[in-house]
N, C-alpha and C positions, 0 to 999 in steps of 0.2 A: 696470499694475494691481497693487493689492496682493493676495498669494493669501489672504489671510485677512483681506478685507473680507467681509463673509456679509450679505445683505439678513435684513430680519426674519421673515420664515417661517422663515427657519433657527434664528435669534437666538431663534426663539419653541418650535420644536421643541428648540435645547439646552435652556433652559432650563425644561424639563418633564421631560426628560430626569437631567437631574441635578438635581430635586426628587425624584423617584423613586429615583435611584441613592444619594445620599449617606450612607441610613444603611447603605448597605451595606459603606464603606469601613472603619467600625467596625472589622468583622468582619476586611477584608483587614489595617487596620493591628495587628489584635493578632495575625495570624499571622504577619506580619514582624515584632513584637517579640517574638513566643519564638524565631522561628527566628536574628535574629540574636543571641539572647540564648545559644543554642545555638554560634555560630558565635564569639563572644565568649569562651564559657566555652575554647574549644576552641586560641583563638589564645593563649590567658593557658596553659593545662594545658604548652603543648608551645612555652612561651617565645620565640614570633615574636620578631625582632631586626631591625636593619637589615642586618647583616653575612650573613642570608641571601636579600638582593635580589641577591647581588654577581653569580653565575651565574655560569657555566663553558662554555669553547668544549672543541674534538674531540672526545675520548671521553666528554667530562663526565665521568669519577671520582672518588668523593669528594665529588660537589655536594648540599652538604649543604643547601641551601635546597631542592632538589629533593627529599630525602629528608622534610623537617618537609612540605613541601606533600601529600606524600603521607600521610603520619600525620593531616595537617590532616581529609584528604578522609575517613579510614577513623575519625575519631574523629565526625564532623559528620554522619555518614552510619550509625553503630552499627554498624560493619563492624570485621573484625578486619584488613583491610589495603585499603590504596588505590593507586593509579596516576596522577598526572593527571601528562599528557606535552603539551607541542607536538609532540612527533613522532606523535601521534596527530591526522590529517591532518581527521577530520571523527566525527562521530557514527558513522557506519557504519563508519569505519574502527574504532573504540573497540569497539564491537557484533562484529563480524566478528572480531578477536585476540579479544575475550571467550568468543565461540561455539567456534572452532577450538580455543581452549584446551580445554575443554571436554569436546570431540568428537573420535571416533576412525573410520578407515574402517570400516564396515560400522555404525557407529550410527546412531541415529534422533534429526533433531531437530522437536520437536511445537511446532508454533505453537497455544495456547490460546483468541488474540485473532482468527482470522480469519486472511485474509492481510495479511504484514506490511506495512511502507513499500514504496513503489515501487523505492528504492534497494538497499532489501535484498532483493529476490526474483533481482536477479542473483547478488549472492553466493553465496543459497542455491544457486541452480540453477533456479528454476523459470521464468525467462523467461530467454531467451536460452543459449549455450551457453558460458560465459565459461571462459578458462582459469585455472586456478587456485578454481573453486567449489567449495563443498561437495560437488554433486552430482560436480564431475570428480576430488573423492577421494575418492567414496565414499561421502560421508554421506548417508542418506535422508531424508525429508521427507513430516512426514505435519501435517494440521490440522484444525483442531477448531472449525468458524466457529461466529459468535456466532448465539443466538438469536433470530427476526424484530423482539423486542422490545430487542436490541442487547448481549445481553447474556453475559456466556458461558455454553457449556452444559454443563451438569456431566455429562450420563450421558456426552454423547459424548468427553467427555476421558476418562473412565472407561475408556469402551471403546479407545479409543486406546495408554491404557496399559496393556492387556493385551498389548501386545505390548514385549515383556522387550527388545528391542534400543534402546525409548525411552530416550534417557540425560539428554538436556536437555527441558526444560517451560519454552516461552519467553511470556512474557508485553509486549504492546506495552501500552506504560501509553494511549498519545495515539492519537486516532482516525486519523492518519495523512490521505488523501484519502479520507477516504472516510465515511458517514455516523455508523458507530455510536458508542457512546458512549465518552468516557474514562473509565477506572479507575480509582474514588478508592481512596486507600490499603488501606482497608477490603476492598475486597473483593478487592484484591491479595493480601492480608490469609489471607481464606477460600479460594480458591485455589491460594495456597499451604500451607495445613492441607488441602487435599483430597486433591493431589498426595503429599505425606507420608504419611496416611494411608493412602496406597494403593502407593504406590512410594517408600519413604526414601530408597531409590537413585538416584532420581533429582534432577538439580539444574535448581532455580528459576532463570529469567534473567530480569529484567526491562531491557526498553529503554526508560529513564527519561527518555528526551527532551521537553522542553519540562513535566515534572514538578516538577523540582528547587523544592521551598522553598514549592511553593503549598501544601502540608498541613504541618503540623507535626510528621509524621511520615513519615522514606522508607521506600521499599520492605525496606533491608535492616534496617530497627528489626522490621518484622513476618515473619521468619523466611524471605524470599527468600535464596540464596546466591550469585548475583553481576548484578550493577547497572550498567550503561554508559551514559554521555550524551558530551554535545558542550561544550566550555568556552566556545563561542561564542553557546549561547542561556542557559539560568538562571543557571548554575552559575559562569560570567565575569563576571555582573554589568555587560555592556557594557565592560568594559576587555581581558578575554581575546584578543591578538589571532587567535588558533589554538586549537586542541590538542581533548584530548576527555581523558576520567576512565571509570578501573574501580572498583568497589569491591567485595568481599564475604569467604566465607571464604579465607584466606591462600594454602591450594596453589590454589586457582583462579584470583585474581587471576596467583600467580608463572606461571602456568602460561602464562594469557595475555599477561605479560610477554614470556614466553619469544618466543611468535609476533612480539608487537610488533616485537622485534629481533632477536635469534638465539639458540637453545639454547645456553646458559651467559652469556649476558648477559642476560639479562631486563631487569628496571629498575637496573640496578647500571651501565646506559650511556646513554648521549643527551644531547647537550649543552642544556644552558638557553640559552643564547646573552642573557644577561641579561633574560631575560622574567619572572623570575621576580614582581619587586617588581607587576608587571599582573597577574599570576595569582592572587598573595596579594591584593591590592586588589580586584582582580574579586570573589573572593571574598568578604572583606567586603562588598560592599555590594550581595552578590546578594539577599538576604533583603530590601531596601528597591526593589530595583530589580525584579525581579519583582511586587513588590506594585504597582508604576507601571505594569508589562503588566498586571496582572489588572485594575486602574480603566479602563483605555482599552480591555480589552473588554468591561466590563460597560457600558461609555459604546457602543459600538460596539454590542452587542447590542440596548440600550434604543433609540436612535435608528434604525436600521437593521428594529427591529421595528414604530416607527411608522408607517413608511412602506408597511409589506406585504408587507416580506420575511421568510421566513423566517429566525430565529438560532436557533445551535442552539451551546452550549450557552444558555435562555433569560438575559435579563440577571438574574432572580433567582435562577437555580440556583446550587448549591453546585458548585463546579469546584476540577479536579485537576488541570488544567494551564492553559498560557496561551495556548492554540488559541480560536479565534473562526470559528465555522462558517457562511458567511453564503449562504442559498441564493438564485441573484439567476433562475435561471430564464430565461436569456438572454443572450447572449456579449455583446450591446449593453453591460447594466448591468453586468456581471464587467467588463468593458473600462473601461468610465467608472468604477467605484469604484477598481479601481486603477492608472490617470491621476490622482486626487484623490489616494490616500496617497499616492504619490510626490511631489504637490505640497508633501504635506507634512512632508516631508522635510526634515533640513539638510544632507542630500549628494543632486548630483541633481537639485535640483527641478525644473529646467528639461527633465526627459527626459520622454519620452511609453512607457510599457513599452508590449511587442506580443508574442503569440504567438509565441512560437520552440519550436523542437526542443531539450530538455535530456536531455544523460547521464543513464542511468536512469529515464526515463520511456518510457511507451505511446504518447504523445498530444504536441499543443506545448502548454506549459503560458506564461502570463502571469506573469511575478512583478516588483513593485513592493517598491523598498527601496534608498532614500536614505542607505544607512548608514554609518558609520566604521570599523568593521568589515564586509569582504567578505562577504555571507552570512549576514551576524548576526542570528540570528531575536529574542534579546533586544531587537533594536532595529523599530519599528515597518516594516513591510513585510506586503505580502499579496501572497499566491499562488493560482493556481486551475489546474488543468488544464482544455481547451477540448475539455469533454465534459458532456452534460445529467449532472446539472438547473443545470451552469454556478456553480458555488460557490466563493467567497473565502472563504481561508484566514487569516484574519488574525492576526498576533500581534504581540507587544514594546512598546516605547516607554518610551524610557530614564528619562522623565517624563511625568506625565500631561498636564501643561500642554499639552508638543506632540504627543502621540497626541492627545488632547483637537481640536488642530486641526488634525491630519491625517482625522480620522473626519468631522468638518464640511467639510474641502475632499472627499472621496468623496462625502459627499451632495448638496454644490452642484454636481458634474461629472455626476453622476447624475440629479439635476433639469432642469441644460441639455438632456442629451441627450433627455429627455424633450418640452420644448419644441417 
C-alpha cells in the first residue's frame, strides 16, 4: 500500500483546506524574508569563511569558528553576547546554566507564565526531589499563573515582586502541554516594561523554545536580558545535530557559561568536534525552514478544524511560535493522529508510536517523529501526554510538501479508526 494514496474525501477536505490557507503564507513568506535578511546581514557583518567550519577536538582553544557563531547568535538576536555550544545537551539544559547563572542561594525565581515545561519543574525543584536543583541549593520558587482568559496577570506579578529576594522574572514564550496561549513578542514586550518598572533589579529570562524566527523580532530586541533555546528545533534549521544557545546581556551570558563548564572556563572551552559548518548552515536556513513549520500548521489546524476538533492556535491566528494544539478528546483519536505523522515520516515510517513512560514527565506521553535528528522538534513529529482532554502537540516539518502529507496520513488513520 502506498501511505500517501488519500481517497477523495480527503483529497476534497485538502483542498478547501489550502484554498483557505494560501493567502496566509503571504504573510509567513515575508517574515522569513526579513528574518533571513537579518540572518544575512549578520553572516556578511562578522565575515563567515570556510576556514571556520574546520573545528576543533579536546579543549577546543582558540576555535575560532566557535567564537564568530557566537557573535553570529548575539548579533541576530540584538544581544550584547551569545553562546551556542553542542555541549549544551538540550533546551533545558541551555535554560538550566542560563537560570543557575543567574541565581544565588536564598533567591527567588518567579515564573510569570504559570507553571513551566514539564522538564523544567525538576530542575527547579517542584516535582520530585532531584539532586543538584535549584530547590537542593537553595533557590526558591514562586509563580504567577495565567489568567482564565490565558493570559498573564499583571497585579499578581506585582504582588509577587514585592518580595525583594525575587532576582529572576522567567517568562515561557510557548504553551508548553498545556492549554494557554503563546507569547507573541509584543507582549513579551510589556512584560518586560512591567517588571522594570517595578523592579530594575531584577533580570528578564525568557525560554524561547520553539519561538526563534516566527516574529521578526526576538525576545532580546524588546528589552528581555537573557534568552535560551535548543539548536535542535528553530534555531538548527534541521541540520543542528545537538546543542542549545544563550543569549543576552554579556556578564549573564559569561556567567552562565561559567556553569556550562567550570568557573574560569566558561565559553573559552568545549571542543567543536567539526559541527561547526551544521551549525552555521542550520542557521541560515532556519528563517526558511521555520516558515515550512509554520505552513504545516496552519495546514494542520485548518484540516483538523474541519473535522471537529478542537485547534488551538486557530488556523487564522497570528502565531509565535510552531506549536500546533490539537484537542482530540479521546486517547483513541491522540493515538491514531500520531500513527498517521509517523507515517509520514522519512525516518521510521514503518513504526507504530505507543504510550510509554518519559524522563521528566507525570504521565506516559505518546510522541510520533520520524526524524534525522533524534528529537528534533523542527522536524515534523507530535506528542501528547495520555491525560484529558487527550491533546497533540504538533510541530516542524522540514518542508511543507511532507508535513503537508504527514497531516493527510493523521487524518486518514483517524477516519479508519472511526470506521
Amino acid at each position: 500500500m502506498n501511505p500517501f494514496d488519500f481517497d477523495d474525501s480527503i483529497l476534497k477536505l485538502e483542498a478547501a483546506a489550502m484554498a483557505d490557507i494560501r493567502p496566509l503564507f503571504n504573510g509567513i513568506d515575508a517574515t522569513a524574508a526579513s528574518n533571513t535578511k537579518k540572518v544575512m546581514t549578520a553572516f556578511a557583518a562578522n565575515r563567515v569563511s570556510e576556514t571556520l567550519f574546520a573545528g576543533s577536538t579536546g579543549y577546543g582553544h582558540d576555535d575560532r569558528g566557535r567564537a564568530v557563531l557566537d557573535a553570529l547568535y548575539a548579533q541576530i538576536f540584538g544581544a550584547e553576547a551569545g553562546l551556542a555550544r553542542i555541549n549544551l545537551v538540550s533546551g533545558t539544559h541551555a535554560i538550566t546554566a542560563a537560570l543557575f547563572g543567574a541565581l544565588r542561594p536564598g533567591d527567588t525565581l518567579l515564573y510569570m507564565t504559570g507553571a513551566p515545561y514539564d522538564t523544567l519543574q525538576g530542575v527547579i525543584g517542584i516535582t520530585g526531589s532531584y539532586h543538584g536543583s535549584m530547590k537542593f541549593y537553595g533557590i526558591n520558587y514562586r509563580q504567577a499563573d495565567m489568567t482564565p482568559a490565558g493570559t498573564p496577570d499583571y497585579d499578581a506579578i506585582r504582588a509577587v515582586l514585592r518580595d525583594k529576594t525575587v532576582k529572576v522574572a522567567a517568562i515561557q514564550r510557548s504553551r508548553g502541554y498545556s492549554a494557554r496561549n503563546s507569547l507573541p513578542v509584543r507582549e513579551i514586550e510589556r512584560l518586560c516594561a512591567h517588571v522594570k518598572a517595578l523592579r530594575p533589579d531584577v533580570t528578564v529570562f525568557v525560554d524561547n523554545c520553539y519561538g526563534e524566527f516566527v516574529e521578526e523580532r526576538e525576545p532580546t530586541q524588546v528589552g528581555v536580558d537573557l534568552c535560551a533555546g535548543s539548536l535542535i528545533k528553530n534555531p538548527g534549521g534541521g541540520l543542528a545535530p545537538c546543542g542549545g544557545y544563550i543569549v543576552g546581556r554579556r556578564a549573564l551570558v559569561e556567567n552562565a557559561a561559567m556553569r556550562m563548564t567550570a568557573p574560569g572556563i566558561g565559553g573559552d572551552g568545549g571542543a567543536t568536534l567539526g559541527m561547526n559548518r551544521l551549525l552555521y548552515q542550520g542557521l541560515f536556513l532556519a528563517s526558511h525552514t521555520v516558515a515550512q513549520a509554520l505552513k504545516t500548521a496552519v495546514f494542520c489546524a485548518r484540516l483538523l478544524s474541519s473535522l471537529g476538533y478542537r485547534a488551538d492556535p486557530s488556523w487564522d491566528a497570528a502565531r509565535t511560535d510552531i506549536i500546533q494544539r490539537i484537542e482530540f478528546g479521546s486517547e483513541r483519536d491522540l493515538s491514531r493522529f500520531c500513527a498517521g505523522i509517523q507515517m509520514g515520516a522519512p525516518v521510521d515510517a514503518f513504526v507504530t508510536p505507543e504510550f510509554a513512560k518519559m524522563p521528566g514527565y507525570d504521565c506516559p506521553v505518546i510522541m510520533a517523529a520520524g526524524s534525522f535528528i533524534q528529537g528534533a522538534s523542527i522536524e515534523l513529529s507530535a506528542d501528547g501526554p495520555k491525560r484529558p482532554p487527550y491533546a497533540a502537540y504538533m510541530q516542524g516539518g522540514l518542508t511543507f510538501e511532507s508535513g503537508r502529507l504527514g497531516i493527510l496520513a493523521a487524518v486518514r488513520e483517524i477516519k479508519r479508526a472511526e470506521a
